[in-house]
C-alpha positions as CSV (number, residue, x, y, z in Angstrom):
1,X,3.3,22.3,-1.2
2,X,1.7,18.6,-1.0
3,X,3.7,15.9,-1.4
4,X,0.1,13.9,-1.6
5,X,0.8,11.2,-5.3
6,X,-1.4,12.4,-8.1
7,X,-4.3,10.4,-8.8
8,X,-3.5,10.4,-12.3
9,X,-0.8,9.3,-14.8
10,X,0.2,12.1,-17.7
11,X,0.7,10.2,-21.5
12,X,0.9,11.2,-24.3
13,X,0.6,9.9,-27.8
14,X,1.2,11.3,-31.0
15,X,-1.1,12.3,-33.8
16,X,-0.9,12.1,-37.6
17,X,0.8,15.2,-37.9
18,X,3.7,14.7,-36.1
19,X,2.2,16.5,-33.1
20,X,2.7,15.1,-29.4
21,X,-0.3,15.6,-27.3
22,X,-1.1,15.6,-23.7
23,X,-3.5,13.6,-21.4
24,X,-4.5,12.5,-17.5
25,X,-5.2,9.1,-17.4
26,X,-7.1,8.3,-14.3
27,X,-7.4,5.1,-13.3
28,X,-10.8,3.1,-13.7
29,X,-12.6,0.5,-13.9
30,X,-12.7,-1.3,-17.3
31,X,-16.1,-2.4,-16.9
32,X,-17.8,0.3,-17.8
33,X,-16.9,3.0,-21.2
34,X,-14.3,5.6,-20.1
35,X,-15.0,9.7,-19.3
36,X,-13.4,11.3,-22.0
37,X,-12.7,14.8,-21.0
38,X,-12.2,17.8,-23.6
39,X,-12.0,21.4,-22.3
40,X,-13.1,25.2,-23.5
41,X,-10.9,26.7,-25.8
42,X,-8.4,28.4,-23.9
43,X,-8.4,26.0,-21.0
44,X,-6.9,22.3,-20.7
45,X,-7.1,18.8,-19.0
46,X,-7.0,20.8,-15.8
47,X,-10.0,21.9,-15.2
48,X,-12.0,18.4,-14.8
49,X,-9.6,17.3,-12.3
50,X,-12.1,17.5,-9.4
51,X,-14.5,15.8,-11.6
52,X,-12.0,12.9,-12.7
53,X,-11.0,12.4,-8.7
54,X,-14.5,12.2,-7.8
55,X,-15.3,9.6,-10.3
56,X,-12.4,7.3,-10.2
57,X,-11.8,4.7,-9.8
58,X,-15.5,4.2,-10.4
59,X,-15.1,5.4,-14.6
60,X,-11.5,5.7,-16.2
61,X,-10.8,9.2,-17.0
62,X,-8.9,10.5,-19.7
63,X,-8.6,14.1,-19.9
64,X,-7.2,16.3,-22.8
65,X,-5.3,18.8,-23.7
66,X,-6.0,19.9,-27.4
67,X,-3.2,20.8,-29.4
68,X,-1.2,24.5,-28.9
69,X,-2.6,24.3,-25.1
70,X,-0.3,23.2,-21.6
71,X,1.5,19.9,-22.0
72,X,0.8,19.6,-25.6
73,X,2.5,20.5,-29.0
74,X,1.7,24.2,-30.5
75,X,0.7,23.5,-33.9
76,X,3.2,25.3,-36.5
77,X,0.0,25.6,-38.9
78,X,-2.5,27.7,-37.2
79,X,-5.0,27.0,-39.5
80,X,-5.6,23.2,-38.1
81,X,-6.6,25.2,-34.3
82,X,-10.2,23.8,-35.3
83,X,-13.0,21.6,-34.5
84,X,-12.5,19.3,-37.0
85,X,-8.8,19.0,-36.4
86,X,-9.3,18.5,-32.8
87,X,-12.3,15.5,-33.5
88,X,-9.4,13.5,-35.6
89,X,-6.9,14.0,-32.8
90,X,-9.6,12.6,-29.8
91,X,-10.2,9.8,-32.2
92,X,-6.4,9.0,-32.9
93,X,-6.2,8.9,-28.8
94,X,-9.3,6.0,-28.8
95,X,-7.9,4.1,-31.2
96,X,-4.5,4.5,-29.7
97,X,-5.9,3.6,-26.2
98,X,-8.5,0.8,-28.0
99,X,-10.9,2.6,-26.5
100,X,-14.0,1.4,-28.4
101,X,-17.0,3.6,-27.1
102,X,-16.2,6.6,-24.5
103,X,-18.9,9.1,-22.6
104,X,-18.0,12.2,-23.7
105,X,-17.8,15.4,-21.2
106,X,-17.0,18.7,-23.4
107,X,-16.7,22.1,-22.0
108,X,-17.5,24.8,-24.4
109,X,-15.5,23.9,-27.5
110,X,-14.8,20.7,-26.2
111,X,-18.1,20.1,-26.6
112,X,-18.6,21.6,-30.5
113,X,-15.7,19.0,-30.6
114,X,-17.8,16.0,-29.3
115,X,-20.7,17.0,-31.8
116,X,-18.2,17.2,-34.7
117,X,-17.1,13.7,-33.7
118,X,-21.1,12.3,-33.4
119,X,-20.6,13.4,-37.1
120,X,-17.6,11.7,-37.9
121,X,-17.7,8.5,-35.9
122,X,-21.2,8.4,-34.0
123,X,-20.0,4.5,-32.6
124,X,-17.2,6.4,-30.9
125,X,-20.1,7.9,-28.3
126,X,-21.3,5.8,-25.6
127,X,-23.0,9.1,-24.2
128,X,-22.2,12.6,-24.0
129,X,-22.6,16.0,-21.4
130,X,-21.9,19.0,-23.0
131,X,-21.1,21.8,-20.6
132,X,-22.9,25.4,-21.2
133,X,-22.5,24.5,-25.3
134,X,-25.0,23.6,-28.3
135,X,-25.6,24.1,-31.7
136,X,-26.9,27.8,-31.3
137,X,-24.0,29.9,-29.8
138,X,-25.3,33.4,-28.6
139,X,-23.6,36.3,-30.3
140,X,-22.7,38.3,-27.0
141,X,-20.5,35.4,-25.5
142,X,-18.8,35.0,-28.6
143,X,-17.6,38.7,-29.0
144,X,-16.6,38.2,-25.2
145,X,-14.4,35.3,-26.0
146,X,-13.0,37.0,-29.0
147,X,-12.2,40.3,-26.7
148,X,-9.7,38.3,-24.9
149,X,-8.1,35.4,-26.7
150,X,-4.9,35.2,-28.3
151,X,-3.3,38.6,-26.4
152,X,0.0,37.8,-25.6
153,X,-0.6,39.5,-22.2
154,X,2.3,38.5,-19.1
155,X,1.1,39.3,-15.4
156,X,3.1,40.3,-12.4
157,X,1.8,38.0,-10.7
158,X,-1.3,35.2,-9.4
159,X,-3.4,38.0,-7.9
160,X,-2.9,40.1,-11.1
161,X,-3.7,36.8,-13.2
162,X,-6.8,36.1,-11.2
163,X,-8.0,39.7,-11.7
164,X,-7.8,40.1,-15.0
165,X,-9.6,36.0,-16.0
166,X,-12.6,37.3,-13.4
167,X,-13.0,40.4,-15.6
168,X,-12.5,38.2,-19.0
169,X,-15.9,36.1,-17.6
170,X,-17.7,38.8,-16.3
171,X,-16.7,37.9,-12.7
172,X,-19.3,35.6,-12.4
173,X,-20.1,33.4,-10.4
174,X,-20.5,37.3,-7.9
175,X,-20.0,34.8,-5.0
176,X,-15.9,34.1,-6.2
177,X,-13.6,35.3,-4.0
178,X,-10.1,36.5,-5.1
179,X,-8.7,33.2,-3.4
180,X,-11.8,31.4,-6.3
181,X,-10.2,33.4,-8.9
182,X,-6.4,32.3,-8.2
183,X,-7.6,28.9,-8.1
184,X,-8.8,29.5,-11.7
185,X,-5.7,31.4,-12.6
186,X,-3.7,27.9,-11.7
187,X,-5.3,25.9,-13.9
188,X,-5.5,28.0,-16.7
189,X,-2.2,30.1,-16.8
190,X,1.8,29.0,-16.1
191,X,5.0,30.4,-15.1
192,X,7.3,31.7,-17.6
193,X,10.5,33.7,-16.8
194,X,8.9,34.9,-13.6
195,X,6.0,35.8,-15.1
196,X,2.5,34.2,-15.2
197,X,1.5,33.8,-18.9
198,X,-1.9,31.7,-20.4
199,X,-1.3,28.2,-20.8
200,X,-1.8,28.2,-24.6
201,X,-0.6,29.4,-27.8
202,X,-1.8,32.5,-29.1
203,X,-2.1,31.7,-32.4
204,X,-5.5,29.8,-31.3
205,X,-7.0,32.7,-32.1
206,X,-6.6,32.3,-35.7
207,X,-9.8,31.2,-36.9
208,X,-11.1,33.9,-35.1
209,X,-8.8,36.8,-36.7
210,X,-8.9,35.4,-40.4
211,X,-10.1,39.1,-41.5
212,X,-12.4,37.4,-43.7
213,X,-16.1,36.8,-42.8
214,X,-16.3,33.1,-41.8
215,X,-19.4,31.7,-43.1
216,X,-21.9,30.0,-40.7
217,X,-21.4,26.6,-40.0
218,X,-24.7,24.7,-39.5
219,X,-23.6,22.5,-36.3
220,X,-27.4,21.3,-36.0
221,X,-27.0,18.3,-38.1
222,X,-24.0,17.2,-36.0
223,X,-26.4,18.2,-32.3
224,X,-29.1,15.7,-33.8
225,X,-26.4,12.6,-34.6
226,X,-25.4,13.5,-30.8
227,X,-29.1,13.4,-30.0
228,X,-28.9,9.5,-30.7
229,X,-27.0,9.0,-27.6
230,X,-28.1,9.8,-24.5
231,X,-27.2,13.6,-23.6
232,X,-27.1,15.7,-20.6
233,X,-26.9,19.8,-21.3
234,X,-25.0,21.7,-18.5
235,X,-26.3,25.2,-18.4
236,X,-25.1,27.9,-16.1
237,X,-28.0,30.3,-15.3
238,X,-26.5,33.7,-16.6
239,X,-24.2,32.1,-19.3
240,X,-23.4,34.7,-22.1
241,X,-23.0,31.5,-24.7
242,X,-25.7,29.2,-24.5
243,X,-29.2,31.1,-23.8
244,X,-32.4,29.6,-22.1
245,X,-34.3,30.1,-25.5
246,X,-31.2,28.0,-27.6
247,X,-31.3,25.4,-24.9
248,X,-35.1,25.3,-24.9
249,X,-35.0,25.1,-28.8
250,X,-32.2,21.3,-28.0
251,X,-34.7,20.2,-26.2
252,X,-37.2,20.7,-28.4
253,X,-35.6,19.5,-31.0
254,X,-34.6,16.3,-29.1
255,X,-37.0,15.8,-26.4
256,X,-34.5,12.8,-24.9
257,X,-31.4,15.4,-24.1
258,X,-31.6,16.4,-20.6
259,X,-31.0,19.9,-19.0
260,X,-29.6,20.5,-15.9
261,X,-28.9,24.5,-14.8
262,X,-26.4,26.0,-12.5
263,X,-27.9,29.3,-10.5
264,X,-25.7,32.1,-10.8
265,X,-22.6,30.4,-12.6
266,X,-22.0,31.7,-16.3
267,X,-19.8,30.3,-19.0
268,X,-18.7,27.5,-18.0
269,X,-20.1,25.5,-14.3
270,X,-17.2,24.1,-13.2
271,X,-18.9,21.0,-12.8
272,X,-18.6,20.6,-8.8
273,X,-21.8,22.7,-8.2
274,X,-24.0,20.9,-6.5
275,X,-26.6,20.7,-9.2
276,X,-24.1,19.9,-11.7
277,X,-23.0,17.1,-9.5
278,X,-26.4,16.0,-8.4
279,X,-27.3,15.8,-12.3
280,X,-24.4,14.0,-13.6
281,X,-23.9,11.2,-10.8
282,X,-28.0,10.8,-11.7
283,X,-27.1,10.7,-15.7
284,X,-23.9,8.8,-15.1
285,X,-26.4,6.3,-12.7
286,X,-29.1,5.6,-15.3
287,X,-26.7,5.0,-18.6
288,X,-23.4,3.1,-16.9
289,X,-24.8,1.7,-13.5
């Protein structure tokens, strides 16, 4: 076990609900607009810590975890587990922090998250990367997500963990090792009672097991108010989520947006790729120098 500080500081703040939330606050410099880091729907704050400790203290980085997931409150109502919901919360943390204008890095739904809050409050957004998400989800990645989330399932141990979230995804990237997949298992599961457990509560799942068909939400709108900020897609080659043809069809439909793709990563590049890295340092270059 390292005894090596933490380059962050964990905060919290609470939200107009009552809720207590969760965030790493990495120190940086206040001359530039802050990363604001929001992760995929089962996952938390976490996952961008190689990202935030390569960037600070060159950019501030404030990383999030939603409500109902890790150090955060579970919601007692889980009909607020939602986009929406989650866009008020990450603007209750700006304004808490007087954070004027952030640059915006969303994984998955932490990305439908930054596209709901281009909707709400577009002068929040400095810029934005949106990480293997868009407007157009593709249907197979869905049914995958919903094949997993929410089961209260309790594993022996790390090695059983790591199995079963590299069967969840497809195990892809094929070059992961079991050693790759417990790494992934420690930022997205915990300990509990000598068990390991997901780091979230189940009841996330709600929107998805309403019983009721859910009408389709139109996030286009919301992708174009993104569009007026400069925007970097993340794609991983083989994602299940965000095809070629719906990221073809962002650019197209904002020829500013830049695409950057991972080989042989699926949903989601972990954002320390090489290409990722190469992409975002050269997005990160042109709009914050």
């Amino acid at each position: 076990m390292s005894n090596e500080k933490p380059r962050y500081r964990d905060a919290y703040f609470t939200v107009r609900d009552g809720l207590r939330l969760h965030y790493r606050d990495y120190p940086g410099s206040a001359d530039r607009p802050p990363l604001l880091c929001l992760p995929g729907l089962t996952r938390n704050a976490r996952d961008f810590a190689g990202l935030a400790e390569r960037l600070s203290p060159q950019y501030r980085v404030l990383a999030l975890d939603f409500r109902g997931r890790a150090a955060s409150d579970h919601d007692p109502q889980p009909g607020r587990y939602n986009p929406l919901t989650y866009a008020g919360d990450v603007v209750e943390l700006l304004n808490q922090q007087m954070v004027d204008r952030a640059i915006f890095v969303g994984t998955s739904l932490g990305g439908l998250v930054t596209m709901t809050v281009a909707g709400l409050a577009p002068q929040r957004i400095a810029a934005a990367i949106l990480n293997d998400i868009g407007p157009e989800l593709h249907q197979a990645g869905l049914d995958r997500i919903k094949s997993y989330v929410g089961k209260d399932i309790r594993f022996a141990d790390w090695d059983d963990a790591a199995r079963t979230i590299a069967k969840n995804v497809g195990n892809i990237p094929e070059r992961y090792t079991q050693e790759d997949w417990v790494r992934m298992a420690r930022r997205t599961c915990r300990e509990d009672n000598g068990a390991i457990v997901f780091d979230y509560d189940f009841a996330i799942a709600h929107p998805f097991n309403t019983g009721d068909p859910a009408p389709k939400f139109d996030m286009w709108p919301l992708f174009h108010a993104l569009a007026q900020h400069p925007v970097l897609v993340v794609r991983g080659e083989r994602s299940d989520l965000l095809s070629a043809e719906a990221a073809e069809q962002m650019r197209r439909a904002a020829p500013t947006v830049r695409i950057a793709v991972v080989p042989g990563v699926g949903h989601a590049p972990e954002l320390d790729e090489p290409e990722a890295v190469a992409a975002i340092d050269a997005f990160l270059g042109e709009i914050a120098p």
